[in-house]
N, C-alpha and C positions, 0 to 999 in steps of 0.2 A: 602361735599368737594367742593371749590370755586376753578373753573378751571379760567384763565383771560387770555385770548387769543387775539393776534395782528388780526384785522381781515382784515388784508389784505394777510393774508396765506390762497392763494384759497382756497387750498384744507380743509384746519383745518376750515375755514368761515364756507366752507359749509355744512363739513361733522359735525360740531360741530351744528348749529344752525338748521340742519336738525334732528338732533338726539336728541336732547333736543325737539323742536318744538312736533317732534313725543312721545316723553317719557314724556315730562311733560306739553305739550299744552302750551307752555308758548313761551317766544319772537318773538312773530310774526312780531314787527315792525323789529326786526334785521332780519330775513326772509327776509322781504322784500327788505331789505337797501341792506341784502346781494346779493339779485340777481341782483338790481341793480347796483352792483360792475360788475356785467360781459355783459350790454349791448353792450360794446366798441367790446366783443368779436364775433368773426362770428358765426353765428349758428349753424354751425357743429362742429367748437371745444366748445362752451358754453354748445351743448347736449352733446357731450360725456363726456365731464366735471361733468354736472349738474347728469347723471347716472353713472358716478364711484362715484361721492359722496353719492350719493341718497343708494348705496347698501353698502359703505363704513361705513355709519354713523350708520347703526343699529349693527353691528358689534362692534364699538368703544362703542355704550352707553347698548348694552348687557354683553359686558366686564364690565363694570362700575358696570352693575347692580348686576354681578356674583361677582365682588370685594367688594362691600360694601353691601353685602348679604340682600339688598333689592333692591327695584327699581332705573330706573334711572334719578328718579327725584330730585331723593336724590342728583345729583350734578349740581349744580349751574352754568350758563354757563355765563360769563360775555365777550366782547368783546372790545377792543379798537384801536383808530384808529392815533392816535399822536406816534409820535416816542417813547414815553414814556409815560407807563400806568399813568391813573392817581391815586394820591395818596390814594383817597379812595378807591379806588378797592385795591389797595395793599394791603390795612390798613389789611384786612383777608382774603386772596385769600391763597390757599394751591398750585397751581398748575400755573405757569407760561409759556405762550409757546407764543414763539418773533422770529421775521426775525433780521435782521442782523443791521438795524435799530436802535435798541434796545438794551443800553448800559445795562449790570448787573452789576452795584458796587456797593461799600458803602455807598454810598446818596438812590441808591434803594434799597436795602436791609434793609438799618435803616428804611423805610417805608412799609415794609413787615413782620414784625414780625413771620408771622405765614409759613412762604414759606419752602415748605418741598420738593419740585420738580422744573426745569427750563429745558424747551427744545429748539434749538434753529434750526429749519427747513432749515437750510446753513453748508455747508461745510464748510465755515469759521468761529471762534471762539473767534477771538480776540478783541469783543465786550462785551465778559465775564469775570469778575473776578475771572476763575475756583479755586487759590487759596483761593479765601475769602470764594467763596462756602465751597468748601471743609471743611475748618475751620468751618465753621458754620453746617457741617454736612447738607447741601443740597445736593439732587442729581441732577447732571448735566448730560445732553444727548446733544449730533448733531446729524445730519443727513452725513456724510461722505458719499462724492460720488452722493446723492441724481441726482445731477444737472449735473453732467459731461459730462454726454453725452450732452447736451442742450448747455454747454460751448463749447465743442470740437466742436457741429454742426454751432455755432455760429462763430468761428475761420474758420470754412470751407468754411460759406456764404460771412463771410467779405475777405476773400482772394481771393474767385470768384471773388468779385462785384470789386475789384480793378484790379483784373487780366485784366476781361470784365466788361467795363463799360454797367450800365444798365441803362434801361429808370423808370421812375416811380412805373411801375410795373413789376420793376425786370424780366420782361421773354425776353427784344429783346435786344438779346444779341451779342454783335460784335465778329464777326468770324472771323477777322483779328488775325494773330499770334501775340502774344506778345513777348519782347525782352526778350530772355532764356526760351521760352514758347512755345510749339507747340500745335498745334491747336490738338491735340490727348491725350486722357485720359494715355494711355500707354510711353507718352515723357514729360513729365513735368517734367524740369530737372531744379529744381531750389534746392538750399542747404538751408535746414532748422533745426533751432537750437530751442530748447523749453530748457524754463530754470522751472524746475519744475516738477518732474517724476510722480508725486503721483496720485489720480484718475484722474482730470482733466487734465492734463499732460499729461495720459497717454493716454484718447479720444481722445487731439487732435494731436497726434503722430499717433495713428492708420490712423485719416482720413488724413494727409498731406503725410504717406505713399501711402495710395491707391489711391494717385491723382500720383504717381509716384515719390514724392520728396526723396532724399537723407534726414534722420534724423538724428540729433543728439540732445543727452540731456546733460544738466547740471545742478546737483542733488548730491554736495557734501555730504551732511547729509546720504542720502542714498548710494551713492556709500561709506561713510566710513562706514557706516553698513553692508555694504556686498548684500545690496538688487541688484538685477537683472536690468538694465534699459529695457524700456518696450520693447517688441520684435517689432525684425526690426532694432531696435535704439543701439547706441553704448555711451556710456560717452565721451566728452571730457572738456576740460578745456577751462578759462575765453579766452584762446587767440583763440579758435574757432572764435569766434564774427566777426574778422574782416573778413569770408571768408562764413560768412551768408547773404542772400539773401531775409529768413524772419527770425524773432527772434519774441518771442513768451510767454509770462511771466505768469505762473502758480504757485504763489507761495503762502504761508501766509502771513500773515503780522506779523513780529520779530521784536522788536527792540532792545532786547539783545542779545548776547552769539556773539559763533566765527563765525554765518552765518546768521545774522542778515540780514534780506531783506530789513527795513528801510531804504529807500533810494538808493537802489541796485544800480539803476540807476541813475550817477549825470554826470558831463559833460563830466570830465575823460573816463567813460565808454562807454559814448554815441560815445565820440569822434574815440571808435576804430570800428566803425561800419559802413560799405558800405554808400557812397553816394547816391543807388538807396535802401536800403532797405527797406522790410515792416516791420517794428515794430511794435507789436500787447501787449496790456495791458489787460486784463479780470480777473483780482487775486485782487489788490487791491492798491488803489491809489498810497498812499504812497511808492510807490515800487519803483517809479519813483519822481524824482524831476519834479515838475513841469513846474518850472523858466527853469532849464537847458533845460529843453526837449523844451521849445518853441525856447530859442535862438541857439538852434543846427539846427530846426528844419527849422529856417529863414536863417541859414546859409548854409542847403543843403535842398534847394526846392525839388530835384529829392526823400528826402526821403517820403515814404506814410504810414502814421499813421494810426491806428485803437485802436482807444479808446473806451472803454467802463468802466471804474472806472476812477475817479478824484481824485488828494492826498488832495483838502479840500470840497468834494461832502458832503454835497448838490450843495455848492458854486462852480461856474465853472468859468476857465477864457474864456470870448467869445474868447479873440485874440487868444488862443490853438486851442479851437474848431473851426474857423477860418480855421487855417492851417493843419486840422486833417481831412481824404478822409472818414473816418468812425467815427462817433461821437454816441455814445447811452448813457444814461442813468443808468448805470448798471443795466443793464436786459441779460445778454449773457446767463445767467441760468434758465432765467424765461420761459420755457416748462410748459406747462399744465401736459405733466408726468416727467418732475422734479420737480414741488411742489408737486404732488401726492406722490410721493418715499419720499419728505421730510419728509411732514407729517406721513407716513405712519411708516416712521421708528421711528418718535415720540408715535405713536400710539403702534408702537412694543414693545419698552421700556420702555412705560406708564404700558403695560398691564404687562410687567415681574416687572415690580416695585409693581404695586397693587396684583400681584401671579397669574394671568390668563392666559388663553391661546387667545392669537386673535384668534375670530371670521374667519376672511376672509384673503387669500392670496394674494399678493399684483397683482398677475394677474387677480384677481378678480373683481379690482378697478381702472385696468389702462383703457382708452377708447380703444375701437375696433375701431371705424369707420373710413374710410380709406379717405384721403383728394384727391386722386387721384389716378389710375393705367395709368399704359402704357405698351406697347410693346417694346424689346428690339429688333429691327430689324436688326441691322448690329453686322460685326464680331467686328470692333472699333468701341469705342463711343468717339467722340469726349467732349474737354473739355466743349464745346460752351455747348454742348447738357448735360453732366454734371450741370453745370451752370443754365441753365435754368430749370432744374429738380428740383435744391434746393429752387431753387425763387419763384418755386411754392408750397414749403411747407413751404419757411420764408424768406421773400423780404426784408431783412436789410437794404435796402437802406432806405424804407420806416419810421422805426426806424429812421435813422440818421435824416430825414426830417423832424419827430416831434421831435426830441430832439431841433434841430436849428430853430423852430419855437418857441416851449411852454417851452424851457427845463433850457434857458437860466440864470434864477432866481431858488434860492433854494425850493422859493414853486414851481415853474414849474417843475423842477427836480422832489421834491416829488408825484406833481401830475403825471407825467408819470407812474414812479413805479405802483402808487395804482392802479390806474386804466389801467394799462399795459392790454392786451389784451391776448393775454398768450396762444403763438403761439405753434402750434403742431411739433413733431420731425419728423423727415425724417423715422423713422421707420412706420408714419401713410401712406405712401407711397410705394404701392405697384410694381414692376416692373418684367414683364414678358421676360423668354428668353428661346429658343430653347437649349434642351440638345445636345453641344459636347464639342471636346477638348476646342478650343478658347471660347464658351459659360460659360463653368463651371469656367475657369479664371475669364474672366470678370463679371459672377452673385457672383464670391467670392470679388475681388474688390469692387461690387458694393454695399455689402452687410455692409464691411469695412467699407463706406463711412457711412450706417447709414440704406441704402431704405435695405423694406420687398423686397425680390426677392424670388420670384417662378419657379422654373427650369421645363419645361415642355419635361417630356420624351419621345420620340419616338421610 
C-alpha cells in the first residue's frame, strides 16, 4: 500500500517518516529534510513534538503491520511538498493525506487511479470534492475540531495584543485602561458576537467569556436544527452586529443553499457594524469581500482588524494588510497539539478503515513539557497580567511581523506556513493558586481561558 502524504503535516511528516525509517530502514534523506522542517522551531516545542512523534509512529506502522498481516515495510511512504502531489506519485498511491492546501477534484483524481482512501488533517473541507469521492467509492475522513482550541487561543492573543499594545516580545504590556476595558480580568465589559457556533466557535466563545465579555452567537443552520448555542452564549440575529464591540467569524466556506457564507460579508453588512469595532476573520477568506472590507476600512480608521485568512491567499493585498492591526498567514490553527489531534484523528480512522485497533491514545502523543509556571498571587488578576501570560505562550504580534516582512508574495505566504514554527497552547502553561472562595473562581476562569492550573489546598 502507497500512502502519499503532504509533508508539511508536522505531525503525519514525522510520525510517518519515523515509522517507515524504523520499519523498513529506508528514507533517510526525507528523515532528514524532515527535521530540518522544524529548525525555525524552539527547542522545547521541536522536543516535545519530535517525542509525541517518536512514540506515535510505532503505533501507526504497528497498526499497518497488523492490517496487511505482514510487516511494515510492506507500506510505501512517499511525501510531498507543493500544494499538489505530483502526478507520478498519484499515478499508484492508495492512500492520500493533504492540509488544506490541497485541492481533491477531478483533474486529481483522473491522475490517481488507484486512490481508495483521502484524509484531510483541517477542520475545513471545502477543498474536497466529497461528492465526486463518494461517486468513485473513495473514503473521505477530516479531522473536525482538531485545531479549535489553537483557533479560539489565537482569537484570544489577537484581542489582547490590540486591547494592550505590545512591544516585540509581547510581554510589556501597557497597563493603562482601555476605552470599555478595565484594567481587571473580572470587568471586561465589552459585547461580543461570534458568527459561527460549531467547534471553533465554540473555543472562542468560551475564552471571550472568561475574559468577562457579554457573548452572543449567530448560527442559523444550527439554531434551525434545534442545536444548543455554546453555554454562556445566547442566539441573536443579523441586526445584533450593529451593537458588537468585536465580531468574530467562524464559519465554512458555502457557496450554495439558503446560508451560504460566500461572501457573508460585503459592504451592506460591513456598513451596520460600530465605527470602533474589532473584526476578527480565522474561517476562511472568502467569507469576507475583500475590496469592501478595505474601503469600509479606509473609511472608519477607528475600526481594528485582525486577519488571519485572505479571499485570494496565497495572493494578498499589501494595501488590506496595510490597514489590518493583526495580519498572519493563516496559521491561527497551527499548535503543535492541533496538528497532533489532526493527524491523529487520521491515524484513528485509517486504523478503523484497514480493521485495527490504534496502538496508542491520543494523550499518549500529545507533549508534556510545560513552556512556563507561575504563581497566582492575588485575589484579581488583572487583564494586563492576563496578557502577558498568553504572550508568553504565543506572541502574535511576532507572527504579524513576519507575515509583513516575508509574507507579502504568494511564495512568501507559502513559505511562512511550511515552515511555520508551530507554537504551543496555553494549556503547556502551568499556573499556581491558593485554595478559597475567590481562588477557585478565578483558577476556573483561568482554566476557561486555556492555562493548566493547579489548586493548592490548604
Amino acid at each position: 500500500m502507497k500512502l502519499l502524504i503532504d509533508k508539511n503535516l508536522p505531525k503525519a511528516h514525522e510520525l510517518f517518516v519515523s515509522a517507515n525509517a524504523e520499519a523498513a530502514g529506508a528514507f533517510e534523506s526525507a528523515s532528514a529534510e524532515a527535521a530540518g522542517a522544524f529548525e525555525s522551531a524552539s527547542a522545547e516545542a521541536a522536543g516535545a513534538f519530535m517525542s509525541a512523534s517518536a512514540e506515535a509512529a510505532g503505533a501507526f506502522m504497528s497498526a499497518s503491520a497488523e492490517a496487511a498481516g505482514a510487516s511494515a515495510s510492506e507500506h510505501e511512504l512517499v511525501f510531498y511538498s507543493d500544494r499538489q502531489p505530483p502526478a507520478a506519485e498519484l499515478a499508484d498511491c492508495d492512500v492520500l493525506l493533504i492540509r488544506s492546501v490541497t485541492k481533491v477534484d477531478a483533474e486529481l483524481l483522473a491522475q490517481a487511479p488507484n486512490l481508495k482512501f483521502v484524509g484531510t488533517a483541517t477542520i475545513g473541507t471545502d477543498h474536497v470534492d466529497q461528492p465526486l469521492l463518494a461517486e468513485k467509492g473513495i473514503r473521505f475522513v477530516s479531522a473536525p475540531g482538531c485545531n479549535a482550541i489553537a483557533v479560539g487561543e489565537y482569537i484570544l492573543a489577537a484581542v489582547l495584543a490590540v486591547l494592550f499594545k505590545g512591544n516585540q516580545a509581547a510581554l510589556a504590556i501597557n497597563n493603562n485602561a482601555t476605552d470599555g476595558v478595565a484594567n481587571s480580568l473580572s470587568s471586561v465589559n465589552l459585547n461580543a458576537v461570534v458568527i459561527g457556533a460549531g467547534h471553533t466557535g465554540t473555543q472562542v466563545c468560551q475564552r471571550l467569556l472568561a475574559l468577562g465579555m457579554t457573548v452572543h452567537v449567530i448560527d442559523p443552520p444550527r439554531q434551525a436544527a434545534g442545536l444548543p448555542a455554546p453555554e454562556g452564549t445566547d442566539y441573536v440575529d443579523w441586526a445584533a452586529l450593529a451593537q458588537a464591540d468585536l465580531v468574530s467569524c467562524h464559519v465554512p466556506l458555502t457557496r450554495e443553499g439558503e446560508h451560504a457564507t460566500y461572501h457573508l460579508f460585503t459592504a451592506a453588512e460591513l456598513e451596520r457594524l460600530k465605527s470602533t469595532v474589532i473584526f476578527c476573520n480565522a474561517s476562511r477568506g472568502p467569507v469576507v469581500n475583500a475590496a469592501d472590507l478595505l474601503a469600509w476600512k479606509r473609511k472608519r480608521p477607528d475600526v481594528k482588524l485582525v486577519l488571519d485568512v485572505w479571499e485570494h491567499e496565497p495572493a494578498v493585498n499589501p494595501d488590506l494588510v496595510a490597514v489590518t492591526e493583526i495580519a498572519t498567514p493563516h496559521i491561527a490553527g497551527h499548535s503543535i497539539e492541533g496538528k497532533i489531534r489532526g493527524t491523529y484523528q487520521l491515524y484513528q480512522q485509517w486504523c478503523e478503515w484497514q480493521g485495527v485497533e490504534p496502538k496508542m491514545a491520543l494523550h499518549d502523543v500529545l507533549p508534556s513539557e510545560l513552556v512556563f509556571t507561575d504563581v497566582v498571587a492575588n485575589a484579581e488578576i488583572s487583564l494586563a497580567q492576563i496578557a502577558d501570560w498568553v504572550a508568553a505562550v504565543y506572541a502574535v504580534r511576532d507572527d504579524d511581523q513576519a507575515f509583513r516582512q516575508q509574507g507579502m508574495t504568494p511564495a512568501g505566504f507559502d513559505q511562512l506556513r511550511k515552515n511555520y514554527r508551530y507554537r504551543r497552547e496555553l494549556s503547556a502553561a502551568r499556573l499556581r493558586k491558593e485554595s478559597d472562595e475567590a481562588g477557585d473562581a478565578i483558577a476556573s476562569r483561568l482554566q476557561a481561558l486555556g492555562f493548566q492550573v493547579e489548586v493548592e489546598r490548604t
